[in-house]
MIBABA-505473 format. One record per residue (C-alpha): z, x, y. Coordinates in steps of 0.25 Angstrom, whole numbers, padded with zeros to 4 digits, always signed. Layout:
N
ZXY/...
! end
This chain:
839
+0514-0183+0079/+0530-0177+0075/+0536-0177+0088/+0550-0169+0086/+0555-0175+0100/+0551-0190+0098/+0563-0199+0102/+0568-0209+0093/+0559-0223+0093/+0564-0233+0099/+0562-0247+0095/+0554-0257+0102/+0565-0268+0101/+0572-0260+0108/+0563-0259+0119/+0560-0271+0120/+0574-0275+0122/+0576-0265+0134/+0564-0271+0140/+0564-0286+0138/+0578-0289+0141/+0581-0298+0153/+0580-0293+0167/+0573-0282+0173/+0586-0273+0171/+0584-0273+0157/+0574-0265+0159/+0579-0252+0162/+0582-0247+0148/+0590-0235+0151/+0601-0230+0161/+0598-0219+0168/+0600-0205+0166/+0605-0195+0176/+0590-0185+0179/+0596-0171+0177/+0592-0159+0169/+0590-0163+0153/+0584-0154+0144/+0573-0159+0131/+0564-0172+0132/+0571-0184+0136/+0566-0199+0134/+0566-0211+0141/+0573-0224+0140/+0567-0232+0127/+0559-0240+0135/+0551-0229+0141/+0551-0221+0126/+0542-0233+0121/+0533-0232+0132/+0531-0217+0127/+0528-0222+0111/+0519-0234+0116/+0507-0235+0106/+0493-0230+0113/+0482-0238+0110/+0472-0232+0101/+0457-0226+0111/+0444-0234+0105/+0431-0225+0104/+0421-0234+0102/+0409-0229+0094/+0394-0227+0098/+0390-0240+0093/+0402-0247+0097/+0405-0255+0086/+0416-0247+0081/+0429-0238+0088/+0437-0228+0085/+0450-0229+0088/+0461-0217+0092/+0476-0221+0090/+0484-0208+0098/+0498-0208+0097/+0506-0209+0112/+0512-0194+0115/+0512-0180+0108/+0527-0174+0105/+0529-0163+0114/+0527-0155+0100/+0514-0157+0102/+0511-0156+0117/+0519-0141+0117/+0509-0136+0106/+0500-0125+0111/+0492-0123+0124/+0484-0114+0130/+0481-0117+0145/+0468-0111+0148/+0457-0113+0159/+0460-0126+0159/+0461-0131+0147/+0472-0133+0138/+0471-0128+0124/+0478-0130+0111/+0478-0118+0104/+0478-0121+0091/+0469-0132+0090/+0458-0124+0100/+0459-0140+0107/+0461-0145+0119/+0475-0145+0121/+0480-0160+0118/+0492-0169+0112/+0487-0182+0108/+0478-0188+0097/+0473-0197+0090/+0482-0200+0078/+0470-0213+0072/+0458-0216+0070/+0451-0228+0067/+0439-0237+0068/+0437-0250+0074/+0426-0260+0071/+0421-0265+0086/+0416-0281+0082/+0428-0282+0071/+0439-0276+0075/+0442-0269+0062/+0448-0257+0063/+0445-0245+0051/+0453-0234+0047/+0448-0219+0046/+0451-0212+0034/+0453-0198+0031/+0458-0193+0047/+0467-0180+0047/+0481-0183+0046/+0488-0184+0056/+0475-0188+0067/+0474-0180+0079/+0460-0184+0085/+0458-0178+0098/+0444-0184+0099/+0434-0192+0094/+0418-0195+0094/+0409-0207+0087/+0395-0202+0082/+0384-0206+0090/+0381-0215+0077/+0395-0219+0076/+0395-0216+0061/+0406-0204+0064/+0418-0199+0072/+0420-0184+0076/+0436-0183+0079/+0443-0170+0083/+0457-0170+0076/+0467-0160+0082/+0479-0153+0078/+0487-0146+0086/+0496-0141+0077/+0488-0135+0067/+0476-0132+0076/+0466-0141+0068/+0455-0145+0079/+0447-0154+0068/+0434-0162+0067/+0434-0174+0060/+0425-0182+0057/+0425-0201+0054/+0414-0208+0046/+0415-0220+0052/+0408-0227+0039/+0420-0221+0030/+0429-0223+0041/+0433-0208+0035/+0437-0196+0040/+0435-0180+0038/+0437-0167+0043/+0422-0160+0047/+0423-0147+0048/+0433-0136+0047/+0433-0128+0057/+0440-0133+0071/+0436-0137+0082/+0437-0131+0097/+0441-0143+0108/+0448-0135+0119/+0436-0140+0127/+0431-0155+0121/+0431-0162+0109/+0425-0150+0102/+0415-0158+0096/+0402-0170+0098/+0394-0176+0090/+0378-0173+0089/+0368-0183+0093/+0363-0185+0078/+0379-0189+0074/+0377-0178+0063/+0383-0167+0070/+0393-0164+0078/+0393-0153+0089/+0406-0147+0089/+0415-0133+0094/+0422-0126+0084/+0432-0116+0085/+0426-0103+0080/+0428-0099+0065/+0431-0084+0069/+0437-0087+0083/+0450-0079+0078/+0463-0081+0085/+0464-0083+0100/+0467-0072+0109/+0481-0068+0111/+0486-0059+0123/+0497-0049+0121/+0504-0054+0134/+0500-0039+0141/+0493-0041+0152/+0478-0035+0153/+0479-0036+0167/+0480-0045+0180/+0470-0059+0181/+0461-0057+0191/+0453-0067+0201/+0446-0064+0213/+0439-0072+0223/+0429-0067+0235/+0427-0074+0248/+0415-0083+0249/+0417-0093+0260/+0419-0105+0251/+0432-0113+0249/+0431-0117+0233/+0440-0127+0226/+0451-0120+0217/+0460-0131+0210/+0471-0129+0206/+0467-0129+0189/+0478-0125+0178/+0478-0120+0166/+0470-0109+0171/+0466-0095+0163/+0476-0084+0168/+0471-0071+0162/+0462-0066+0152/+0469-0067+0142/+0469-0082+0145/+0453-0083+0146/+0453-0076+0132/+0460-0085+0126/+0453-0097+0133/+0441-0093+0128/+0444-0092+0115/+0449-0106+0114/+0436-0111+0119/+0427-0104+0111/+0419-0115+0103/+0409-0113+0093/+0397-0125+0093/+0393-0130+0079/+0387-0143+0073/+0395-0150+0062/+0386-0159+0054/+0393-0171+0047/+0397-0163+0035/+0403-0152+0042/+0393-0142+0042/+0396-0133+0054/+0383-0127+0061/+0389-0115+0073/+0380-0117+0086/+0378-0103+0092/+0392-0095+0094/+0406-0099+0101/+0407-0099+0116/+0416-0104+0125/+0409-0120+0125/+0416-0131+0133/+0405-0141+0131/+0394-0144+0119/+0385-0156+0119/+0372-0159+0110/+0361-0166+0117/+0357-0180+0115/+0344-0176+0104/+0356-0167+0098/+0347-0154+0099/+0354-0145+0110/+0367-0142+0116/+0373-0142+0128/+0383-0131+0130/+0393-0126+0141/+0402-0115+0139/+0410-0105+0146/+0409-0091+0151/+0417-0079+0158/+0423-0079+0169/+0434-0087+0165/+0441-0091+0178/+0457-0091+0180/+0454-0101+0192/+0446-0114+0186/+0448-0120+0170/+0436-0118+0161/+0427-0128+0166/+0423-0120+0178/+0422-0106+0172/+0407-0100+0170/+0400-0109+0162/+0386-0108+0153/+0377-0122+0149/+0367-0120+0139/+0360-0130+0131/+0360-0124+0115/+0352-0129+0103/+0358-0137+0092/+0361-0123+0084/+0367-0118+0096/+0357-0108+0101/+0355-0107+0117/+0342-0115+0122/+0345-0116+0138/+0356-0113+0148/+0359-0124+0157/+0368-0115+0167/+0377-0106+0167/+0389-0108+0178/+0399-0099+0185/+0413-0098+0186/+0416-0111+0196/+0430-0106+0202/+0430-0118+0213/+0423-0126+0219/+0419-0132+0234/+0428-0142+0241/+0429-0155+0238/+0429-0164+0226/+0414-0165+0226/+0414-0151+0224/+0407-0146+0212/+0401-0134+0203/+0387-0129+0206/+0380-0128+0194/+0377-0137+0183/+0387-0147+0180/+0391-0161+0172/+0380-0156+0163/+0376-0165+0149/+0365-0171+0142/+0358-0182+0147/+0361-0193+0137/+0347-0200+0134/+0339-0187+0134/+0338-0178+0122/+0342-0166+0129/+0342-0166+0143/+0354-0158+0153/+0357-0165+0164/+0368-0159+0175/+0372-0159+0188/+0372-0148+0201/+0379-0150+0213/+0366-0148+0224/+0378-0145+0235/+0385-0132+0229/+0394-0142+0222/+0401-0141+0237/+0402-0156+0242/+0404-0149+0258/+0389-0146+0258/+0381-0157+0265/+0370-0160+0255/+0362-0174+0250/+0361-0169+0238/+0376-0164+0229/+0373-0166+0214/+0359-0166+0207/+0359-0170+0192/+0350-0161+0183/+0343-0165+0169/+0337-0154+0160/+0329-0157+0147/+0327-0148+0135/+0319-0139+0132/+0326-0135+0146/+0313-0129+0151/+0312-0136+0162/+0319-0136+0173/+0329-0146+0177/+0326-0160+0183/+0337-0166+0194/+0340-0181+0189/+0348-0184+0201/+0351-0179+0216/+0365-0185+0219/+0372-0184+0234/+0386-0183+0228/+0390-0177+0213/+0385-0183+0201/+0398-0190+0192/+0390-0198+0181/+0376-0197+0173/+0374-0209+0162/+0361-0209+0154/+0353-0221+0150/+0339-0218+0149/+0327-0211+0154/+0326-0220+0166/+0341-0224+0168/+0354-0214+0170/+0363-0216+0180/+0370-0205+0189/+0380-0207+0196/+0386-0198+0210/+0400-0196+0217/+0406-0191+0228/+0422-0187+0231/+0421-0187+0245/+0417-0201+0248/+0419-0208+0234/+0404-0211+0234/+0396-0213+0220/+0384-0219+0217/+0376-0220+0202/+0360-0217+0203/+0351-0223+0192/+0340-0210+0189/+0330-0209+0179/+0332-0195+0170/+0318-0197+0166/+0312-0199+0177/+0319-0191+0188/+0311-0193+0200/+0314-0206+0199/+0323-0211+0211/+0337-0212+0207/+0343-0228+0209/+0356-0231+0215/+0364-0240+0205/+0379-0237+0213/+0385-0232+0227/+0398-0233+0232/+0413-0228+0231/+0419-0225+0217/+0433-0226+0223/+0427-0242+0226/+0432-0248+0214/+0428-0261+0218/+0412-0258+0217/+0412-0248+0205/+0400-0253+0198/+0406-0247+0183/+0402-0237+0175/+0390-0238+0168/+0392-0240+0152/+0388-0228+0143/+0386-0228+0127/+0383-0217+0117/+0370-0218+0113/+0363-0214+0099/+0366-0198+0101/+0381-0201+0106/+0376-0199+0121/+0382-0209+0132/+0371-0219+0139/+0371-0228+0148/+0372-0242+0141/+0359-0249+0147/+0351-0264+0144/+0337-0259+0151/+0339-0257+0164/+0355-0259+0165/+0367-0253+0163/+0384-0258+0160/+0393-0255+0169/+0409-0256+0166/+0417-0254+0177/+0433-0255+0181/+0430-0270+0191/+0440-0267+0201/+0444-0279+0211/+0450-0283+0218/+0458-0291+0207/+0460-0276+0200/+0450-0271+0189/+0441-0280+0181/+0432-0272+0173/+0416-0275+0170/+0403-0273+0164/+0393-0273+0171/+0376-0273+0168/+0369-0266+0179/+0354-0269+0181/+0349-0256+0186/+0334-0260+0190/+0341-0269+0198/+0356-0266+0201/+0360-0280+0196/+0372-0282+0187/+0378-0289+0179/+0393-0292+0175/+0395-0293+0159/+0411-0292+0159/+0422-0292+0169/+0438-0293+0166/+0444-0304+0167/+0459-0305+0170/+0469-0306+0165/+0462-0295+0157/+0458-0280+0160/+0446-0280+0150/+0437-0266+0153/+0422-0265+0147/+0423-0254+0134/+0409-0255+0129/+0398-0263+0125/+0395-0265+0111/+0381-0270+0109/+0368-0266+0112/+0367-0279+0120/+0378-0278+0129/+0387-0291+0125/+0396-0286+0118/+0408-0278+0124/+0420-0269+0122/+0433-0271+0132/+0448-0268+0134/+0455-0279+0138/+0470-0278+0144/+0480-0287+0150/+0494-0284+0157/+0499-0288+0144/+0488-0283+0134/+0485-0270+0131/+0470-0263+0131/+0462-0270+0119/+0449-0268+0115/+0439-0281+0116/+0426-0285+0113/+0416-0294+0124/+0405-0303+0123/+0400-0303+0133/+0390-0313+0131/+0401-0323+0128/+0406-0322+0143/+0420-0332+0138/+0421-0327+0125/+0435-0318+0124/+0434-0304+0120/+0439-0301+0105/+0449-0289+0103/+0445-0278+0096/+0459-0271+0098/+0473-0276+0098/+0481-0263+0103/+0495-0267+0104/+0502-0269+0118/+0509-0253+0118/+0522-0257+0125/+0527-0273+0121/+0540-0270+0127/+0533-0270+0141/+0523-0280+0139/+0526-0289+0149/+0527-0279+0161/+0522-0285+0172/+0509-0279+0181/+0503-0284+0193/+0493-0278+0201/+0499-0277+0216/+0490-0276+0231/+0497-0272+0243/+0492-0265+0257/+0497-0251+0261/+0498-0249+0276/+0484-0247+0280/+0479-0258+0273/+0475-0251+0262/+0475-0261+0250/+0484-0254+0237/+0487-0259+0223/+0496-0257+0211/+0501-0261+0198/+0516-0268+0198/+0522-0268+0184/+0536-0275+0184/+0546-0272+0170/+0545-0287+0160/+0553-0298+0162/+0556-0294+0179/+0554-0304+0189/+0556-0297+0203/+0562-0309+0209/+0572-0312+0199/+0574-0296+0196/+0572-0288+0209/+0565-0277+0212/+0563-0266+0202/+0564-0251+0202/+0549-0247+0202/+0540-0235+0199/+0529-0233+0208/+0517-0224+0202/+0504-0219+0209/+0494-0210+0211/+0488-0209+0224/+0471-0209+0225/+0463-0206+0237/+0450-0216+0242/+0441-0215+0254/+0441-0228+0258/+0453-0239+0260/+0446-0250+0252/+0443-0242+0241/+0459-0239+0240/+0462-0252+0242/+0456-0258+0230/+0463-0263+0217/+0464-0255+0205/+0468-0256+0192/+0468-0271+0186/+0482-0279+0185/+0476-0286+0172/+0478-0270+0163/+0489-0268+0151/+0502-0265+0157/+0501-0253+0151/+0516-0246+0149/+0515-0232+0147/+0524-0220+0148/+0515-0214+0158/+0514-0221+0170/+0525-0228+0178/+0526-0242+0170/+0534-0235+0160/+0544-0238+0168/+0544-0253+0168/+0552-0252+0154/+0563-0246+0163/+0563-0258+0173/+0555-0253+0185/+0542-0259+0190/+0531-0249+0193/+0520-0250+0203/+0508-0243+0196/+0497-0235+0204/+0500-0240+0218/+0487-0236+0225/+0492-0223+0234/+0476-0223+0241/+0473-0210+0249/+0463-0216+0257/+0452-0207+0266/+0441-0214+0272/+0430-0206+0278/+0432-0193+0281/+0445-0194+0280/+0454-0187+0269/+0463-0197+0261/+0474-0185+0259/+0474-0184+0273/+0483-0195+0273/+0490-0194+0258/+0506-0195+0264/+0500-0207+0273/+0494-0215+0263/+0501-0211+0250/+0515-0217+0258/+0508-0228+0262/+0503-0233+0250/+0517-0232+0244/+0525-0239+0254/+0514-0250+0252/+0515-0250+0237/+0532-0251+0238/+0533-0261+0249/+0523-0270+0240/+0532-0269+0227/+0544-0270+0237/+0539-0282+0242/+0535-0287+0229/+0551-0288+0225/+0547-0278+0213/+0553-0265+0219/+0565-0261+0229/+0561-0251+0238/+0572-0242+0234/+0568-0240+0220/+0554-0236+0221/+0548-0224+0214/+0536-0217+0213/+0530-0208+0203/+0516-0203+0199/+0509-0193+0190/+0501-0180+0196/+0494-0186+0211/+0504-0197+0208/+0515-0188+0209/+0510-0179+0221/+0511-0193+0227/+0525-0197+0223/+0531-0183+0231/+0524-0186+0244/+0529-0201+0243/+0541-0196+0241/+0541-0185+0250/+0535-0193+0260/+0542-0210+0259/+0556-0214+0254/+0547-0224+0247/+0554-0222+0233/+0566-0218+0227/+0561-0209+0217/+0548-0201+0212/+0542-0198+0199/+0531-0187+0200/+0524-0182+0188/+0515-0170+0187/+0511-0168+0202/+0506-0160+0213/+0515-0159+0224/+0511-0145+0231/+0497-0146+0237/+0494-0132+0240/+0495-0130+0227/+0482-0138+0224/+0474-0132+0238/+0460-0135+0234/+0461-0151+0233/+0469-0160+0224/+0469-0174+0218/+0457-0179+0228/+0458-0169+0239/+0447-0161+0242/+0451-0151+0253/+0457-0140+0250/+0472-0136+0254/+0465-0126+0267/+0455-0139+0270/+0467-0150+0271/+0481-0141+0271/+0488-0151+0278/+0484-0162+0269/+0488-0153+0256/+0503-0152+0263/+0503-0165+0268/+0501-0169+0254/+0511-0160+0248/+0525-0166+0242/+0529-0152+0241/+0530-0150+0257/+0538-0162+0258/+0548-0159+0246/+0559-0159+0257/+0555-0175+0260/+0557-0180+0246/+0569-0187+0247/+0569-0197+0234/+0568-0189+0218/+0556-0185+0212/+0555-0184+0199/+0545-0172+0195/+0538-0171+0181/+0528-0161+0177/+0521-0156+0165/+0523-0141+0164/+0509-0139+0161/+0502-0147+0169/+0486-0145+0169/+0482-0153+0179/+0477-0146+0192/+0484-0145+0204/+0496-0151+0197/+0502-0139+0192/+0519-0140+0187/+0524-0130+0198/+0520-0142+0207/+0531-0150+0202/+0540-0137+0199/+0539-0135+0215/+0541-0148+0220/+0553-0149+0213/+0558-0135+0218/+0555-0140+0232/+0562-0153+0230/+0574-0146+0224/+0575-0136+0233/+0575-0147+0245/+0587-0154+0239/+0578-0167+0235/+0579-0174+0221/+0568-0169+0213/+0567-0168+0196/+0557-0159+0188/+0552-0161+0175/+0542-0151+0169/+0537-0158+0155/+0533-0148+0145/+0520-0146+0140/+0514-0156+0148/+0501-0156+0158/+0499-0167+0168/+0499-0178+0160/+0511-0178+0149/+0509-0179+0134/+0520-0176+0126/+0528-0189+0122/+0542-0181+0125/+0537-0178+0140/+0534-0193+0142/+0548-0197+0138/+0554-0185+0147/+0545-0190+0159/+0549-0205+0158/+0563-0200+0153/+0563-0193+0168/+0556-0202+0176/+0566-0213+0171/+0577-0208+0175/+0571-0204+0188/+0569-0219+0189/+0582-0224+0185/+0590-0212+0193/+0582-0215+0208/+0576-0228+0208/+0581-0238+0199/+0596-0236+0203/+0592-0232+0218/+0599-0239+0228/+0594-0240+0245/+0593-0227+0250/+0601-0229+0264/+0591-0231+0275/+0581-0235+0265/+0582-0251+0259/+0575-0259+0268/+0570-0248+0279/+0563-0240+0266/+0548-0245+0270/+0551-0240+0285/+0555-0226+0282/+0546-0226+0268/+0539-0214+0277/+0547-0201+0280/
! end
């Protein structure tokens, strides 16, 4: 893509001769610069720059029958050309205007195929020029590819279409398709067809208000007696005018395209967020939206009609028609009344199945029954069967057969889930127990069982009689060690068919045959990056064969060095992290480092459960511009995700005691590298992205811990955010000394050491809205602390544009090299620092 404001490449060899010469000195690869006021993009030393322009590795969609890919090559980062086009902010979504799309800036720019048992790799002729697929789906046959190619600049939303046999492409039809709400398009059972939402030939032009005014936007509310949730959404309808225009952008109209084009219209356009055939292919299931459109809630919760449509569009039943849900009961159990998470069952014809919350959808009521799980069958003359009466919320349904689907059931509150065996053809049958226990007990997760598309395109569970496969992460105690297992339901035995093996990270992808030897992995080492493998798995010594060689993305830091770490916080409380070290430094020969800190704090109800090991010191030291080992090419070391546990066993509230904790799990994590020899206590920072940054104030607010603080796109003001945040379920009125307890902002006056504060300007993400940057800087500016602001143009929660990368690494940098590389002891500080760490 032309980028006006792409800097000038810089070579590798240079790079390379920055990073490797001798001594850990010869790391830092620029002097400092002074952080005052600069106007335009600025960029990082070159060492940080080639992070930014790393090659991605290409995503792999493996097809239906598994013996071929596709394979997606998407360039790094956007200009900010690209990410300032057009944008329409509108009852949650985010619209790009010109393309009637979901508002996004990175594509894929090639397409291939891969040949599974050879390797080979096939190129596709005939692709629009230049590529710009924003999705892609095989045919249940496989003989086919549907992609959606999109361009912003002109506005195409296209369909094309891949003969995987001529390994050709073409364009299907002419008229555009509407994706402001999904991929705009599926394919039809039979692989003939495909169901897709058009834009509407004689839409005309979108609505365009004058600037004047028709009057005031009015809400209103009555008292009833019940406290509702209201969160905190953005990107909210203001006006009319606004719902107007929001409407015309997700007017859709339903049509059939065979595979030589021919359009066939199914009934009129309407307002469709959601359009699936069922699995004979003869009916649709439909959901759209109505007035009243709320200025409150995004689209998702405005009044909502289901209906179930023959194949030429016409209305055979109406499955529900929902209300406007403006909030919802406390808690994070809480849930709509109504039918919900509705879908085909997958190894039925046509059959509905849904769930409806038995409790009000209100988890404070006292009930033995919260969720029931519905099926309807077609003709839909008969009333609904219940498949399931679950005592918490249902999260999963996976379909086998008649006798064998599995459901499975969780519960906020406690952590609690369990997965049922039931029979959908024989519902009075009693449902078996298959799992019970913690989901936050990494240690005894059984895995997830493994789902395949099946002759129609449907996902079913993957089965040899009476079992099932499960691939799960394998955490240990020695880190994770992924598996597959075969789980003998009749009679709960298993059977253990692959397990990693170090010094290796190897994850189960698929299996590839009917007989279930034969299997698809990643393998990665510290020093090897993500490949694609195949198993045999009934040649247990036999190694794996490659099927890809993707090159190591960053050479110049391949011998960064990474080590899983343990250490105790004061309560006993068992904590991890990752400890990366710069090449080439010794700590005894070299010293301690200057090192990065980066974490973001999660909460558990037991102590055991957030004591366990995480991650797998045997993963790719992967190098990328995002996190804090970026970094290591500037000569510091970073401690990665240092476990910041928020523990609340019982009836106890694990926010409760944040500031307690939160401190105690950092002066564990710096007395460990301290002790270590890596790092000096007096050039320590911390940083961390949205909750990680709410974290980085208070520490700093509350310890002299660190010299300086990086705090990206956060949440510093909690009454801004009064009904719940991040895992916190009470309201601001329920727990308001906790909300102000946990507020950086009320202790702005305590933060003695520089925070460095970066922000996009259009932040989407709930609760963490810009002014809460904008007003923590006001606050520590007018207090006389050391505070920087930057507000990155264009950008949402999570940065895009390859000129904001640079800027943020540009910033945080100096940041870096200004207080803590150069920082010297702080008088009173030096050896005393872990005694007065706590203000």
């Amino acid at each position: 893509m032309k980028t006006p404001l792409r800097p000038r490449c810089v070579s590798l060899a240079l790079i390379a001769t920055l990073l490797f010469a001798p001594g850990a000195a010869a790391l830092a690869a620029a002097p400092a610069k002074s952080a005052t006021a600069e106007s335009g993009y600025r960029l990082p030393p070159p060492a940080l720059q080639a992070l930014v322009d790393a090659p991605r590795p290409p995503a792999l969609m493996l097809s239906p029958h598994r013996d071929l890919a596709a394979l997606v090559r998407t360039p790094a980062l956007p200009g900010i050309d690209v990410v300032a086009q057009p944008e329409l902010k509108l009852a949650g979504l985010r619209i790009n205007p010109r393309s009637y799309s979901q508002s996004r800036f990175s594509f894929g720019t090639d397409l291939w195929l891969l040949d599974v048992a050879s390797g080979k790799e096939m190129r596709v002729q005939g692709l629009p020029q230049p590529l710009a697929l924003a999705s892609l789906e095989w045919s249940p046959d496989q003989s086919r590819i549907a992609f959606n190619h999109v361009d912003a600049k002109t506005g195409a939303n296209e369909l094309w279409l891949v003969d995987v046999g001529t390994r050709s492409a073409r364009r299907l039809i002419e008229q555009p398709l509407n994706t402001v709400v999904g991929n705009g398009y599926d394919w039809m059972p039979d692989g003939l067809h495909l169901l897709v939402r058009l834009r509407p030939e004689d839409q005309g032009a979108a609505p365009v208000s004058d600037g004047i005014p028709t009057g005031p936007a009015t809400q209103q509310t009555q008292g009833g007696g019940t406290v509702r949730q209201i969160r905190t959404f953005q990107d909210m309808l203001k006006n009319e005018n606004d719902a107007r225009v929001f409407a015309h952008y997700l007017t859709a109209q339903p049509a059939l395209v065979d595979l030589r084009g021919q359009v066939a219209k199914l009934g009129l356009p309407d307002l469709y967020t959601a359009l699936s055939p069922s699995p004979d292919g003869k009916l649709l299931l439909a959901q759209r939206v109505e007035r009243p459109f709320s200025y409150l809630v995004p689209y998702v919760y405005f009044p909502r009609r289901i209906e179930v449509l023959a194949a030429d569009g016409k209305l055979v039943h109406e499955v529900a028609k929902l209300p406007l849900v403006d909030g919802l009961p406390t808690g994070n159990d809480a849930v709509p009344t109504g039918v919900r998470y509705i879908g085909w069952r997958a190894d039925a014809p046509a059959t509905l199945v849904w769930a409806e919350a038995q409790d009000g959808g209100d988890p404070a009521k006292q009930v033995a029954i919260r969720d029931a799980v519905l099926m309807q069958a077609a003709p839909f003359d008969k009333p609904p069967v219940t498949l399931a009466q679950l005592g918490m919320r249902v999260s999963d349904l996976q379909w086998g057969r008649g006798d064998l689907a599995l459901i499975s059931e969780s519960w906020w509150k406690t952590r609690q889930t369990k997965r049922w065996r039931v029979a959908p053809d024989d519902v009075g049958r009693a449902p078996q127990l298959v799992f019970e226990g913690s989901y936050e007990d990494r240690y005894a997760d059984p895995g997830d069982p493994v789902t395949e598309p099946d002759a129609s395109g449907n996902q079913r569970l993957r089965m040899d009689g009476d079992s099932v496969f499960l691939i799960g992460a394998g955490a240990s105690p020695e880190g994770d060690r992924p598996f597959l297992d075969k789980l003998n339901l009749a009679d709960g035995s298993k059977t253990r068919l692959f397990h990693s093996q170090a010094p290796y990270y190897e994850a189960p992808r698929a299996l590839l045959d009917e007989g279930g030897t034969r299997l698809l992995t990643t393998r990665e080492s510290p020093t090897e990056p993500s490949n694609y493998y195949l198993r045999d798995l009934g040649k247990a010594d036999a190694a794996p064969t490659a099927l890809t060689r993707f090159p190591h993305p960053t050479p110049q830091l391949k011998d960064v060095k990474k080590e899983q770490i343990r250490y105790k916080r004061a309560d006993g409380v068992e904590l991890t992290g990752t400890l990366y070290l710069p090449p080439k430094y010794e700590p005894k020969r070299d010293g301690p480092l200057p090192l990065l800190m980066w974490a973001y704090p999660q909460e558990f109800k037991s102590a055991s459960a957030a004591s366990q090991v995480t991650d797998s010191p045997y993963r790719f030291n992967a190098i990328s511009y995002w996190g804090p080992q970026a970094f290591l090419a500037m000569g510091y070391a970073v401690l990665d995700d240092p476990s910041m546990p928020i523990v609340g066993e019982g009836d106890k509230e694990p926010n409760d005691t944040y500031l307690q904790q939160l401190t105690a799990s950092a002066q564990a994590a710096v007395d460990e590298v301290v002790r270590r020899g890596v790092a000096d206590r007096e050039r320590i920072a911390i940083g961390g992205h949205s909750y990680g940054a709410f974290m980085t104030a208070n520490l700093l607010a509350h310890t002299r811990l660190f010299k300086a603080g990086i705090a990206r796109s956060g949440a510093y003001n909690r009454t801004l955010t009064p009904f719940g945040f991040q895992a916190e379920e009470r309201n601001y009125w329920q727990a308001q000394s906790t909300y102000e307890t946990m507020s950086p902002f009320n202790f702005a006056d305590k933060i003695k050491d520089p925070i460095l504060l970066i922000h996009g300007e259009q932040d989407n993400n709930s609760g963490t809205f810009p002014i809460q940057s904008e007003r923590m800087y006001a606050a520590i500016k007018g207090l006389g602390g050391n505070a920087r602001l930057v507000m990155l143009p264009n950008e949402s929660h999570g940065y895009r544009a390859r000129e904001s990368i640079l800027h943020m690494l540009a910033e945080s940098n100096d940041w870096l090299e200004t207080y803590v590389k150069g920082a010297k002891p702080a008088e009173g500080k030096g050896k005393a620092g872990k005694a007065k760490a706590a203000k």
